[in-house]
VOBA-1610 file (N, C-alpha, C; in pm, whole numbers, padded with zeros to 5 digits, always signed):
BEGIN
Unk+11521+03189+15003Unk+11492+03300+14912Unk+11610+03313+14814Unk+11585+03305+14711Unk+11681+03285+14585Unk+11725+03469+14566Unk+11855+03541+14493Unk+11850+03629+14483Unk+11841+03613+14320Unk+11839+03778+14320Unk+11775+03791+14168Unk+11945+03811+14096Unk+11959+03736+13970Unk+12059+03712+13885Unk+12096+03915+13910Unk+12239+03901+13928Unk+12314+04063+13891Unk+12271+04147+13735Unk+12234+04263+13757Unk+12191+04274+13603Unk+12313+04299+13549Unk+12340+04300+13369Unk+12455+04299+13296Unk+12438+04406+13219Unk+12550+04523+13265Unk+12520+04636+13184Unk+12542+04555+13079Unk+12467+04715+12961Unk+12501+04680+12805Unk+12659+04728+12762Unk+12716+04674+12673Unk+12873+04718+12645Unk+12841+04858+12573Unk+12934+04927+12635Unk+12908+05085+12562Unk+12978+05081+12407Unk+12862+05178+12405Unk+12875+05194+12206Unk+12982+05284+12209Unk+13088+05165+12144Unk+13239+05215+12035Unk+13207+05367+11945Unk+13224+05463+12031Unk+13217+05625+11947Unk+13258+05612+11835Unk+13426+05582+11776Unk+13476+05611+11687Unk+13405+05441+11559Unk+13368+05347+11632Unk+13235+05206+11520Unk+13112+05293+11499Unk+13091+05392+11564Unk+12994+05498+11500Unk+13016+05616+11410Unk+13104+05658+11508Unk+13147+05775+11363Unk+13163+05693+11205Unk+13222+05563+11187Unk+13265+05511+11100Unk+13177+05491+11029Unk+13120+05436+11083Unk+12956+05350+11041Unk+12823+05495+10961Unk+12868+05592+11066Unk+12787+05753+10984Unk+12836+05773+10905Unk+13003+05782+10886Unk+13060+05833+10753Unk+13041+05752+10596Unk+13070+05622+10594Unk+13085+05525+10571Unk+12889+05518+10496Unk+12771+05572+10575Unk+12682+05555+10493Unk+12679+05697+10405Unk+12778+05791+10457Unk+12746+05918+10392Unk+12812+05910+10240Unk+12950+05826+10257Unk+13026+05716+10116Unk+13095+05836+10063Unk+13111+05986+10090Unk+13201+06079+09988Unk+13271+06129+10104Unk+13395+06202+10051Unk+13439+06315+10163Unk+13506+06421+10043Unk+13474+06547+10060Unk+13519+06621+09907Unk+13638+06713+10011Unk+13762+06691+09950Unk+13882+06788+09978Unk+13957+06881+09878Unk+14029+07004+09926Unk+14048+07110+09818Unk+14221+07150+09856Unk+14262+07148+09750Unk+14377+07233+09767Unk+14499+07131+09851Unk+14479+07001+09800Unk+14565+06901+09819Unk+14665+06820+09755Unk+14736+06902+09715Unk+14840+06841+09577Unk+14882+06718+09632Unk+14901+06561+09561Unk+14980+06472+09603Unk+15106+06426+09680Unk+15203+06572+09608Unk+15316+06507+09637Unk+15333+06647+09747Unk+15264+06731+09814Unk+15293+06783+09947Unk+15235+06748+10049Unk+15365+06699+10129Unk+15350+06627+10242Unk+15241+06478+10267Unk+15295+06446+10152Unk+15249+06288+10094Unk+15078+06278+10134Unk+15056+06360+10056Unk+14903+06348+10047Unk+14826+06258+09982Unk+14908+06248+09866Unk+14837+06127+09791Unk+14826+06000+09879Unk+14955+05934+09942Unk+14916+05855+10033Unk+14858+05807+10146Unk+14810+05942+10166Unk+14705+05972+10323Unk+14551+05923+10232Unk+14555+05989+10119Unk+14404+06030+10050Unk+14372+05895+10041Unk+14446+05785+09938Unk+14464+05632+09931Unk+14396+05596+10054Unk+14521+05575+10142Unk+14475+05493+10271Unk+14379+05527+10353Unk+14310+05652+10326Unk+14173+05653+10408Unk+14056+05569+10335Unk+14089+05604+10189Unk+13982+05532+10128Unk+13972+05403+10112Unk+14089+05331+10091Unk+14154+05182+10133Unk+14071+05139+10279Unk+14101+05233+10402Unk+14096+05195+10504Unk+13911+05184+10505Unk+13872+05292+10455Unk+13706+05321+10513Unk+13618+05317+10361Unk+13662+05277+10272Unk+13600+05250+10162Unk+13477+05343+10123Unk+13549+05482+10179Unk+13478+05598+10148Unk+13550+05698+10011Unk+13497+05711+09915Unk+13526+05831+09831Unk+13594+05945+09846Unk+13698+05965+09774Unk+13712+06137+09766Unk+13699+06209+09640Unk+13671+06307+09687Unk+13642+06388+09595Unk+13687+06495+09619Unk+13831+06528+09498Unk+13951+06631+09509Unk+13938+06747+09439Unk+13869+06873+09513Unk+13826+06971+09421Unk+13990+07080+09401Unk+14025+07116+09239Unk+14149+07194+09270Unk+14264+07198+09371Unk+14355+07050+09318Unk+14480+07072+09441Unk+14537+07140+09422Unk+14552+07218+09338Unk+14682+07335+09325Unk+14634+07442+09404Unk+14516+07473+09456Unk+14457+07594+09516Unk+14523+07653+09651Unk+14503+07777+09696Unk+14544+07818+09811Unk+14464+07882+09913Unk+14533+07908+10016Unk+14424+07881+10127Unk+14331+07968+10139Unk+14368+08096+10055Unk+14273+08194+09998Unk+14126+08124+09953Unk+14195+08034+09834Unk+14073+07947+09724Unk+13985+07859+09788Unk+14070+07796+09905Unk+13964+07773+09994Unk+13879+07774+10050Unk+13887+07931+10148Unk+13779+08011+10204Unk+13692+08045+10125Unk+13707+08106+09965Unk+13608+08133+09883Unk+13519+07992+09830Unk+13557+07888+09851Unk+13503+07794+09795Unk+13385+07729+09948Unk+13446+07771+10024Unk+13350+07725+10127Unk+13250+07855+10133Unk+13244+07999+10138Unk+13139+08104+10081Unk+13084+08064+09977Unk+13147+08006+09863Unk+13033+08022+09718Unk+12955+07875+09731Unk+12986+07836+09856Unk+12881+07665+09812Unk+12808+07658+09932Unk+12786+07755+10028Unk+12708+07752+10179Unk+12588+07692+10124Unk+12488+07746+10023Unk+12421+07645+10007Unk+12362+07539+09906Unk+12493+07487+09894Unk+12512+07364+09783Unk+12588+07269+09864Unk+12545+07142+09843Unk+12545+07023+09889Unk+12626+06955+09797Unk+12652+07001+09658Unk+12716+06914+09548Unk+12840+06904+09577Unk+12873+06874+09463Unk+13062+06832+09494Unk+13118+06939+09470Unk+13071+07083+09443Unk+13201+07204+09472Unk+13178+07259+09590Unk+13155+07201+09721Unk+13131+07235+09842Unk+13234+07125+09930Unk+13304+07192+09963Unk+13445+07102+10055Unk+13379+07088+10197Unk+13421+06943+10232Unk+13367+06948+10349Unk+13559+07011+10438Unk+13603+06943+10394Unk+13739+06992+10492Unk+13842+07135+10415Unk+13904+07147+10506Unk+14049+07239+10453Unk+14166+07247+10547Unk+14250+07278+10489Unk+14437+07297+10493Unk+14440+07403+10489Unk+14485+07535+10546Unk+14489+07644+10530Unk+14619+07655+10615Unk+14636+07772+10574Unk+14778+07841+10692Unk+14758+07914+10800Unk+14799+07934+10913Unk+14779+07936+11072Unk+14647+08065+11030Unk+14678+08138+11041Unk+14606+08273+10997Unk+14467+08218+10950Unk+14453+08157+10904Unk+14308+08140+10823Unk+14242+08085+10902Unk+14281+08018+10983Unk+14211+07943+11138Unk+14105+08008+11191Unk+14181+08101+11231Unk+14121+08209+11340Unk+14022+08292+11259Unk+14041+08367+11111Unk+13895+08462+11060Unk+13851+08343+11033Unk+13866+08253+11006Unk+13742+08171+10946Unk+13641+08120+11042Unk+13673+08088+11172Unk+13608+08071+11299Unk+13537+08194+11321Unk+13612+08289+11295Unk+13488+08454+11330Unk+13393+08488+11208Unk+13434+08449+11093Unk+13335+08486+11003Unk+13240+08313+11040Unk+13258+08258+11102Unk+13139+08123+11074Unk+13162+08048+10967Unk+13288+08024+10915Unk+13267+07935+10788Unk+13313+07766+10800Unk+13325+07781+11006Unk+13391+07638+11004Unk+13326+07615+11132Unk+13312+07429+11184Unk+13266+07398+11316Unk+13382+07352+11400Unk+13281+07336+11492Unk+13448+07251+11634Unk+13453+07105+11617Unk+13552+07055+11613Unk+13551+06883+11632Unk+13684+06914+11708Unk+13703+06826+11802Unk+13807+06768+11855Unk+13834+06581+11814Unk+13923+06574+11777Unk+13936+06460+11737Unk+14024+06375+11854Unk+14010+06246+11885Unk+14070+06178+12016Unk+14166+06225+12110Unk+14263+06207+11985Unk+14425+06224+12039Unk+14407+06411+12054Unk+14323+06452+12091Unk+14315+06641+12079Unk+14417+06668+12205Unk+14455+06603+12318Unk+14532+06609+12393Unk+14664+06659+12380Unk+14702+06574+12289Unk+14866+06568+12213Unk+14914+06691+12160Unk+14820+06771+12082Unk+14805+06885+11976Unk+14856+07008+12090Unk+14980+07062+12050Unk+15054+07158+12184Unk+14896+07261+12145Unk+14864+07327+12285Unk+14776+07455+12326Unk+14815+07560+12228Unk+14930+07582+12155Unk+14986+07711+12099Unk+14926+07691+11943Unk+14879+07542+11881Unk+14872+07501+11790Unk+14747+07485+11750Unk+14687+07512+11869Unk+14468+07506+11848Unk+14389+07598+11904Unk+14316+07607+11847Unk+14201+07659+11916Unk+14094+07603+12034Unk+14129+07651+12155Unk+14083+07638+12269Unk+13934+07535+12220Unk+13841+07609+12188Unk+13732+07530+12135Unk+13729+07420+12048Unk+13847+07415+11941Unk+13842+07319+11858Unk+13761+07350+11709Unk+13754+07484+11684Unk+13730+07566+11557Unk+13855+07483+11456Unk+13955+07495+11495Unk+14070+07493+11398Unk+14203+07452+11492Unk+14280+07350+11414Unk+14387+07263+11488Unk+14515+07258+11394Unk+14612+07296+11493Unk+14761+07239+11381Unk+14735+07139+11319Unk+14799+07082+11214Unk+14824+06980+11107Unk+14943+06897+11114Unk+15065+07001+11053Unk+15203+06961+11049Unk+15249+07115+11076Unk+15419+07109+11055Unk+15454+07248+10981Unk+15611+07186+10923Unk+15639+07295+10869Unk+15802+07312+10810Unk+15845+07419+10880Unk+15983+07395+10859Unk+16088+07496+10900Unk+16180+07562+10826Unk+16185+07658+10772Unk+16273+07737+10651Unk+16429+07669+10672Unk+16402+07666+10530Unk+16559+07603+10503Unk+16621+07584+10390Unk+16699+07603+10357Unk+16834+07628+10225Unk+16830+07493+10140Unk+16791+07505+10005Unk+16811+07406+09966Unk+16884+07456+09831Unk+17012+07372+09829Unk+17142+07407+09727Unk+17157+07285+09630Unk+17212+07388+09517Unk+17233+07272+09424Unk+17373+07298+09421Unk+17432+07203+09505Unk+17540+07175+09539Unk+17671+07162+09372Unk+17626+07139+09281Unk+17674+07109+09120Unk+17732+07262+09110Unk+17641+07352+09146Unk+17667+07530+09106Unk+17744+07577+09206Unk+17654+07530+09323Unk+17785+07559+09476Unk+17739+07519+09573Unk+17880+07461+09556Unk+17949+07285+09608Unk+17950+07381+09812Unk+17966+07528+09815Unk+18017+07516+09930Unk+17884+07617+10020Unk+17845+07501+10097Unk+17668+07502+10108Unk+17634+07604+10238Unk+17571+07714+10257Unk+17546+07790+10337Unk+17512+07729+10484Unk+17555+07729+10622Unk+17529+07671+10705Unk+17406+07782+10786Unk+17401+07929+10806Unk+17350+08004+10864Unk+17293+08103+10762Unk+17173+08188+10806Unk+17110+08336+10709Unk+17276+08432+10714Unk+17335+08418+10831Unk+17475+08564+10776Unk+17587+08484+10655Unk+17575+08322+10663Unk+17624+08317+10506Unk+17595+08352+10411Unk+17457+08386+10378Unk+17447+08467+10250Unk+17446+08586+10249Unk+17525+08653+10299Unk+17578+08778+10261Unk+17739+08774+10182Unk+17787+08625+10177Unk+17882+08620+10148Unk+17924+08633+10025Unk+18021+08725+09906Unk+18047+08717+09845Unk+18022+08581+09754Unk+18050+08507+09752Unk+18021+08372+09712Unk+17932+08330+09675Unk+17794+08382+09733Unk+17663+08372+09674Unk+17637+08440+09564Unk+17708+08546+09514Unk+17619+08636+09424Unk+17582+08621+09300Unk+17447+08628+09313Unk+17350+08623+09239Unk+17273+08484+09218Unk+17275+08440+09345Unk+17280+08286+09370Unk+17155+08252+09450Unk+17097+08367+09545Unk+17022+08320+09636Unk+16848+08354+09611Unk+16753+08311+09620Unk+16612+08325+09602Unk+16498+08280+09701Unk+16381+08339+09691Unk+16352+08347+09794Unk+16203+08283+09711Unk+16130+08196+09792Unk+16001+08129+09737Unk+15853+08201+09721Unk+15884+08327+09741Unk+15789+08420+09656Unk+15792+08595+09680Unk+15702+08662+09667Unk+15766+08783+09640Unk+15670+08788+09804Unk+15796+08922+09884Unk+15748+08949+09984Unk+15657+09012+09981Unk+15580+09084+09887Unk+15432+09142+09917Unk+15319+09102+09920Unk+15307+09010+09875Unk+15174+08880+09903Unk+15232+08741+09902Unk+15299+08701+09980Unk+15342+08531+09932Unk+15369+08497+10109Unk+15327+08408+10144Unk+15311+08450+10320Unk+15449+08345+10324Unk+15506+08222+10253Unk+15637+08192+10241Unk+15744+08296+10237Unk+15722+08386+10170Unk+15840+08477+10138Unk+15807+08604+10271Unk+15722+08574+10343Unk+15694+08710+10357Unk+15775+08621+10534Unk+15688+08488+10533Unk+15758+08425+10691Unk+15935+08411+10664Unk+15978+08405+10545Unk+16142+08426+10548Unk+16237+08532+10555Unk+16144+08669+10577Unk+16207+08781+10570Unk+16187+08774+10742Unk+16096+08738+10798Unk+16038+08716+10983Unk+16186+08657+11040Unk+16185+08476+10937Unk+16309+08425+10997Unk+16461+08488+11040Unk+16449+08545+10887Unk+16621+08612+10875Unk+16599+08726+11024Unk+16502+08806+11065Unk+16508+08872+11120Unk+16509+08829+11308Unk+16486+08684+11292Unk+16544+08612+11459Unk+16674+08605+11441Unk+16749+08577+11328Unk+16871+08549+11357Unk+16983+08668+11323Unk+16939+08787+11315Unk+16994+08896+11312Unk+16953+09013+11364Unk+16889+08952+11517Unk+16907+09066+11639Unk+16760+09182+11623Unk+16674+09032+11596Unk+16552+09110+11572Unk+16465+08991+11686Unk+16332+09019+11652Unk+16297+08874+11763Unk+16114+08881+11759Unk+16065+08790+11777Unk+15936+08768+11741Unk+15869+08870+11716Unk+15836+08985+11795Unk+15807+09148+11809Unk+15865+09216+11747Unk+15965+09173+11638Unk+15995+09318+11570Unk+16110+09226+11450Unk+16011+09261+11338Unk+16102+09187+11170Unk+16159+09300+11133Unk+16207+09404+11202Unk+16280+09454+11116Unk+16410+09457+11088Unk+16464+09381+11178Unk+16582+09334+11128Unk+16560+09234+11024Unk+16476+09165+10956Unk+16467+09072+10852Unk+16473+09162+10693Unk+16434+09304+10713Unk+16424+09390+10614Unk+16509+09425+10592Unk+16608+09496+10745Unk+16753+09515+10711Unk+16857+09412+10647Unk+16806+09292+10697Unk+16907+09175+10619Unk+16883+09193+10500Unk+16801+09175+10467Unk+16728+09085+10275Unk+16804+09286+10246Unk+16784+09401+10259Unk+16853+09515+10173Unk+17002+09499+10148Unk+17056+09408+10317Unk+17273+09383+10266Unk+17243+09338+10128Unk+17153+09195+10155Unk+17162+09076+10068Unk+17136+09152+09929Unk+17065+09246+09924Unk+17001+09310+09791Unk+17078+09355+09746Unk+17145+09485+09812Unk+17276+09547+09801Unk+17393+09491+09716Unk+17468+09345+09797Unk+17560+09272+09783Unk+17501+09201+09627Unk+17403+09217+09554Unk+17393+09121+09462Unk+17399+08992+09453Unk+17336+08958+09634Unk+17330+08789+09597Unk+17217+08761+09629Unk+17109+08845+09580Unk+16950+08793+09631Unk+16888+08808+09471Unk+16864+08678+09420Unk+16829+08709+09268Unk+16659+08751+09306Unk+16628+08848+09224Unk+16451+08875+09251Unk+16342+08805+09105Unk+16396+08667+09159Unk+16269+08570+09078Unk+16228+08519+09160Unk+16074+08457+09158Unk+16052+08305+09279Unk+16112+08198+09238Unk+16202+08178+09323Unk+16286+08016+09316Unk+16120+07899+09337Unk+16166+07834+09231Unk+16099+07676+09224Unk+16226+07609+09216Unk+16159+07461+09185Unk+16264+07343+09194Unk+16346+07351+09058Unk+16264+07411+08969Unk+16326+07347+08809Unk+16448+07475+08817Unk+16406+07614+08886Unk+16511+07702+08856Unk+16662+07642+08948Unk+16602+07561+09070Unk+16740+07531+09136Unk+16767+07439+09077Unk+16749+07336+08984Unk+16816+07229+08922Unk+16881+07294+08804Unk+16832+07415+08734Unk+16942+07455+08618Unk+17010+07545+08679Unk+17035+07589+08811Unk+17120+07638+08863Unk+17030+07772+08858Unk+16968+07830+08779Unk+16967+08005+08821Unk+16916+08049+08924Unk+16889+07973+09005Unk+16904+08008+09125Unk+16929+07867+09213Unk+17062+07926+09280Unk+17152+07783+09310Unk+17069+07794+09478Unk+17087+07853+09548Unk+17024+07837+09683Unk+16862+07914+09671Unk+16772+07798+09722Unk+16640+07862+09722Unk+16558+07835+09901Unk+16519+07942+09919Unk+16499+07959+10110Unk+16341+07889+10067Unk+16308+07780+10146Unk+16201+07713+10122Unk+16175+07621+10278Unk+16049+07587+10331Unk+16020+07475+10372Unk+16097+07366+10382Unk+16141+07318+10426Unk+16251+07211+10465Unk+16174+07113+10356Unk+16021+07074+10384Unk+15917+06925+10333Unk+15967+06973+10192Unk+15917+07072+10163Unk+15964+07102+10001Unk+16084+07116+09913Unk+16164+07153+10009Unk+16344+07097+09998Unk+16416+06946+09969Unk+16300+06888+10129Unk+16394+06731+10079Unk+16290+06642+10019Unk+16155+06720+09945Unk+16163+06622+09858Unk+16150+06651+09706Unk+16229+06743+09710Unk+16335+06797+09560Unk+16422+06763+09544Unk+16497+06725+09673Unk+16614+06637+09655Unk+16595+06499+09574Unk+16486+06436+09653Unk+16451+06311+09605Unk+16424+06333+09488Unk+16334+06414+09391Unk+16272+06411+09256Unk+16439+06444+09135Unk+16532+06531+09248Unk+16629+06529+09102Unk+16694+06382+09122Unk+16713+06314+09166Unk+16796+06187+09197Unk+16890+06214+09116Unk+16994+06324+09208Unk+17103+06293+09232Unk+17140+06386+09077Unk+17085+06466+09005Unk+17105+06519+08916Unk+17008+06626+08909Unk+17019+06755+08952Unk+17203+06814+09025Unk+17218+06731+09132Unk+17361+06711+09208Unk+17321+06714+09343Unk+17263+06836+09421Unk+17217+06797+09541Unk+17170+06901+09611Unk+17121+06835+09749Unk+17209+07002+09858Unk+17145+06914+09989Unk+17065+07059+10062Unk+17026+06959+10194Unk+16938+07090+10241Unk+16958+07123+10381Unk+16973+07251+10406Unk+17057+07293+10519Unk+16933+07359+10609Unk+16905+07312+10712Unk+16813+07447+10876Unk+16887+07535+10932Unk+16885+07644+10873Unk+17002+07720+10920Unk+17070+07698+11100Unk+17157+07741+11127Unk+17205+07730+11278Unk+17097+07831+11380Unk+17068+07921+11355Unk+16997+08043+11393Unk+16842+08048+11290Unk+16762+08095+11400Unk+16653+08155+11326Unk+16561+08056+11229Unk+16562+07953+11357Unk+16460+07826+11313Unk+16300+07889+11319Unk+16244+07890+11196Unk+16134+07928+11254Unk+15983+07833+11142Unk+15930+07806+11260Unk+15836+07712+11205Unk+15681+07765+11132Unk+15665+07711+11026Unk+15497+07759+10950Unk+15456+07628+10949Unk+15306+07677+11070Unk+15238+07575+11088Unk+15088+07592+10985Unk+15043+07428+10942Unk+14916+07465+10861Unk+14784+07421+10931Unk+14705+07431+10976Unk+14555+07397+11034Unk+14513+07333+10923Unk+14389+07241+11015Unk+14292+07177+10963Unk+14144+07222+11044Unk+14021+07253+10966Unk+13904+07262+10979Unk+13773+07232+10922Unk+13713+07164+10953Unk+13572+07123+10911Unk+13477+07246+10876Unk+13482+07265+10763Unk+13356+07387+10692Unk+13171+07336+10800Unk+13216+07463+10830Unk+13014+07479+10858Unk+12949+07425+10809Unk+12931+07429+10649Unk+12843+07341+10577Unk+12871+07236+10495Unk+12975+07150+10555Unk+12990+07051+10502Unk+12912+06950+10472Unk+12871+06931+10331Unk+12766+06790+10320Unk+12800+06696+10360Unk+12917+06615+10397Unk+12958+06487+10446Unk+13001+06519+10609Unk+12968+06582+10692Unk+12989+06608+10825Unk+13122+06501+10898Unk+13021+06328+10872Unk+13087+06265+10958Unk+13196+06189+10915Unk+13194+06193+10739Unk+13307+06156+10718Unk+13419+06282+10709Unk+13384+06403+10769Unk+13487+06496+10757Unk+13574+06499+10905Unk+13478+06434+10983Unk+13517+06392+11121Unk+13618+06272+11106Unk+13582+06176+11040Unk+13642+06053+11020Unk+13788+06127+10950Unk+13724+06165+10874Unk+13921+06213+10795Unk+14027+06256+10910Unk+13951+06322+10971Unk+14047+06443+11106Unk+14094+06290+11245Unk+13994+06240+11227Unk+14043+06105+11347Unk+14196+06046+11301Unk+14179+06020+11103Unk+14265+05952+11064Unk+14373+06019+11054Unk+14402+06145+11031Unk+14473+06234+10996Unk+14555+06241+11135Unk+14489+06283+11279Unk+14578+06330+11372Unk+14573+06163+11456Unk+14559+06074+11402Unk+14579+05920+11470Unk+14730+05907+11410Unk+14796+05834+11525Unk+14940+05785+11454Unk+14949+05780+11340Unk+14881+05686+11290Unk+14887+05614+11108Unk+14891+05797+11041Unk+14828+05839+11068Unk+14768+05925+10970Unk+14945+06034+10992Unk+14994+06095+11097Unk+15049+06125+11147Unk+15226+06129+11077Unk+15196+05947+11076Unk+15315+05929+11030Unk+15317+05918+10872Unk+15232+05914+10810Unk+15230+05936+10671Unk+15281+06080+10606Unk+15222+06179+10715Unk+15322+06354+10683Unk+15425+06316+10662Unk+15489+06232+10775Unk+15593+06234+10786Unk+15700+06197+10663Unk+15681+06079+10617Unk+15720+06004+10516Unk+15721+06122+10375Unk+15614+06231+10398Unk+15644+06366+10296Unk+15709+06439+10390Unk+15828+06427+10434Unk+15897+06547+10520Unk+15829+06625+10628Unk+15744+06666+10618Unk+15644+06771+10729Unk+15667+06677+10847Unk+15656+06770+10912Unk+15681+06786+11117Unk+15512+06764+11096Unk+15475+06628+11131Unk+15338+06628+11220Unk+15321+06739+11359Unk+15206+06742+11381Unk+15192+06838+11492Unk+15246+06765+11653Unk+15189+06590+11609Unk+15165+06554+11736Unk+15345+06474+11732Unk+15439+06533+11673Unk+15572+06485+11659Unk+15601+06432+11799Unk+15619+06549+11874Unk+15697+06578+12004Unk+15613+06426+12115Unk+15452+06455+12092Unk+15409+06302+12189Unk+15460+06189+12085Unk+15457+06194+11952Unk+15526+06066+11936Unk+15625+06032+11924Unk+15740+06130+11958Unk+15891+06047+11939Unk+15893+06006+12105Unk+15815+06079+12221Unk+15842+06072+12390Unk+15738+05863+12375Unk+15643+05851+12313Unk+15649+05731+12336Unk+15700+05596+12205Unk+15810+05648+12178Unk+15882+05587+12045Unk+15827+05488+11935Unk+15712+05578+11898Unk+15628+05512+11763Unk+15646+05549+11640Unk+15781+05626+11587Unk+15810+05692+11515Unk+15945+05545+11439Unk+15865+05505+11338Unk+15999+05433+11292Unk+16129+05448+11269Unk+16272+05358+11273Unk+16342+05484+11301Unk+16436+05481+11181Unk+16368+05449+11031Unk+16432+05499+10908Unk+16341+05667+10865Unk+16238+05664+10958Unk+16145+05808+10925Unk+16227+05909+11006Unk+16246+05847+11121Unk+16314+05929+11238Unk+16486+06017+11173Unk+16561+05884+11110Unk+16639+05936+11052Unk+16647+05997+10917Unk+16543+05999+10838Unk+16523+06128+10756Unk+16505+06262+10724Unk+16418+06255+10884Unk+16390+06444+10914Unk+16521+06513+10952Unk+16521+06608+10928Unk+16580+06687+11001Unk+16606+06761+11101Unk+16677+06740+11211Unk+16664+06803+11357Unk+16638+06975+11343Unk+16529+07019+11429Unk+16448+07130+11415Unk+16448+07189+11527Unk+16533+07140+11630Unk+16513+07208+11785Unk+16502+07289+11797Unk+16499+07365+11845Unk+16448+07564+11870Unk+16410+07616+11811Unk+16299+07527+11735Unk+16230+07607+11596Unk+16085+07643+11663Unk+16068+07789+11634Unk+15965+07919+11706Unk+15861+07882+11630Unk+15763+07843+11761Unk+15639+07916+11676Unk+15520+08050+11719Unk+15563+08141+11633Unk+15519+08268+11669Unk+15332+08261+11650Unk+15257+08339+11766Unk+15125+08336+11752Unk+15103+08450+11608Unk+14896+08452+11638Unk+14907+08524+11519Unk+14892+08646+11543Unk+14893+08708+11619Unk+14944+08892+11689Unk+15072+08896+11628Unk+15132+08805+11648Unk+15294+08864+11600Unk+15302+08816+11448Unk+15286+08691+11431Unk+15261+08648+11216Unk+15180+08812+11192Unk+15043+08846+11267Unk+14982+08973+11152Unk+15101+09107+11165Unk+15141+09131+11286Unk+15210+09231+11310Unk+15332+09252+11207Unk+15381+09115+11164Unk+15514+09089+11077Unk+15493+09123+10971Unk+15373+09050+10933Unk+15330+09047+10798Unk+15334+09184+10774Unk+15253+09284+10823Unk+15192+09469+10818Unk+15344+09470+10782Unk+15428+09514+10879Unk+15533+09569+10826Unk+15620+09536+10724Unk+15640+09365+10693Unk+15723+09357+10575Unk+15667+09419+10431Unk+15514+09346+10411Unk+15491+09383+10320Unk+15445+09507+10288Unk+15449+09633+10400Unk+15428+09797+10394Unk+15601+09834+10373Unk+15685+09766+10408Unk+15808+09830+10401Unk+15939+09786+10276Unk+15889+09665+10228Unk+15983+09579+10150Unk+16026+09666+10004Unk+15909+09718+09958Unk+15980+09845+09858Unk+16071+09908+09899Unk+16057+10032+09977Unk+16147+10081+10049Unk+16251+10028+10102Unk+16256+09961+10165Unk+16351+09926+10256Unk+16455+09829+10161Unk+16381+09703+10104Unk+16481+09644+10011Unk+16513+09644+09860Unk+16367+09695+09815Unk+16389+09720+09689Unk+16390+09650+09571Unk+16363+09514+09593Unk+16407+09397+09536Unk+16280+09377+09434Unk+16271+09417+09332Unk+16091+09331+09259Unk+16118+09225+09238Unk+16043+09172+09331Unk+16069+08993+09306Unk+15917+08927+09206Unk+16011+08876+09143Unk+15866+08817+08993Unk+15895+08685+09007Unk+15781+08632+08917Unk+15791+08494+08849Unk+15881+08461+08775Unk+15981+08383+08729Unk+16060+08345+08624Unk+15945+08376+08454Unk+16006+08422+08354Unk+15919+08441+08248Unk+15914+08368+08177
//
């Protein structure tokens, strides 16, 4: 009696040769509010399309994460190209946008890696990268470069220091009044020591009240500008070397702004919005932030299994004890700076005219 040949399972179908293969016939992926040169976007945008010979389509990169959310409401039901399938938003926008319904869950492979403090349990909305506030000087105006937030109270600064937007709506300016307030005896639960600082600083005449950009720290009028580290060193790079200028994480009061990524509810390209998020939190994708300064999310698993090249490695800047506060304490901060910053500091901080 002969036995019967072993049967041969079938080889299981490659998930991510499918996702590819869905996106790939869908041929677009429309993204918003992605300027090139933050956190080397342009070269992420390239190499996906290089890689998957899928389209983008870049609605308004200058936009903010505000312009976002409204752009995913005014196109719920439009399919055309002013309907984003993805977004970049800042931690905060994660979470209402998951309660109002304007985004779905994907977990993308590596979802493991992504610290618990940085996602949403379900997978509504996931860290990205972040920065860490930090001093960037034009060393030409002054040569003698702030190491900590209690150096700028120093005589020496005055009329020198600026802050990257006005604390009443600018969530940069509003997370640097948070920072100053870890490192001057305040602490996740309570910025008000960040109010009391920025009033010395007001006081002392070394807090100029314009928004520092890059062009004001290269003509000097405002020689130190409190910014994002990603946006610091790569201002450095764009003046080459004219002014000089370097960029300092303060000693105290590291504190990190993280940005999410989420797939809109009604995204017309679904699976290539899936495909973007594979490429994005996959090494490759990962290390391309990097190369624009930004702290990938999944940093910490990739320097523990050393895939981090190590001319990238030695470019960043060491960030150790840099906080990241949930969003009970970001909304709680926010209420009070921007209910108290008249009062308390006084400062009208404007646009340059």
């Amino acid at each position: 009696m002969t036995e019967a040949p072993a049967a041969t399972e079938a080889p299981a179908a490659d998930p991510m040769a499918e996702l590819v293969a869905a996106a790939q016939a869908e041929g677009t992926l429309t993204t918003i509010a992605l300027p090139h040169d933050w956190c080397n976007y342009g070269e992420a945008i390239e190499t996906f399309k290089a890689k998957y010979g899928i389209e983008v389509n870049e609605l308004n990169p200058d936009a903010g994460s505000g312009d976002e959310i409204e752009a995913i409401k005014a196109n719920k039901d439009n399919t055309g190209p002013q309907a984003p399938d993805v977004i970049d938003v800042g931690f905060a926008f994660g979470e209402s946008s998951k309660a109002e319904g304007l985004i779905q869950p994907y977990k993308v492979s590596t979802w493991d890696s992504i610290p618990a403090e940085a996602k949403d349990a379900d997978g509504y909305w996931y860290g990205d990268y972040y920065g860490v506030l930090s001093f960037l000087v034009n060393t030409d105006v002054q040569p003698d470069v702030p190491q900590d937030w209690a150096d700028l109270l120093d005589p020496k600064y005055n009329g020198q220091v600026a802050l990257s937007g006005d604390p009443r709506t600018s969530n940069q300016a509003i997370q640097t009044v948070y920072a100053a307030a870890l490192a001057n005896g305040g602490s996740l639960d309570d910025a008000q020591a960040g109010l009391d600082f920025f009033a010395q600083m007001n006081t002392a005449g070394n807090l100029v009240p314009l928004i520092a950009n890059n062009g004001l720290v290269a003509t000097g009028e405002t020689a130190v500008r409190i910014t994002w580290d990603y946006n610091a060193l790569a201002a450095v790079d764009s003046f080459e070397g004219n002014p000089k200028a370097e960029v300092v994480v303060p000693a105290t009061g590291r504190f990190a702004g993280v940005y999410v990524q989420a797939i809109s509810a009604y995204a017309p390209h679904p699976n290539a919005a899936k495909l973007w998020m594979e490429f994005l939190y996959s090494d490759e994708g990962q290390i391309i932030w990097m190369k624009g300064y930004c702290h990938p999310i999944r940093e910490g698993d990739m320097r523990e299994r050393g895939v981090i090249p190590a001319d990238l490695l030695a470019k960043l800047p060491d960030v150790t004890g840099a906080v990241f506060p949930s969003l009970a304490q970001l909304n709680a901060a926010k209420d009070l700076i921007v209910a108290n910053w008249d009062s308390a500091v006084g400062a009208d901080v404007q646009a340059a005219p």
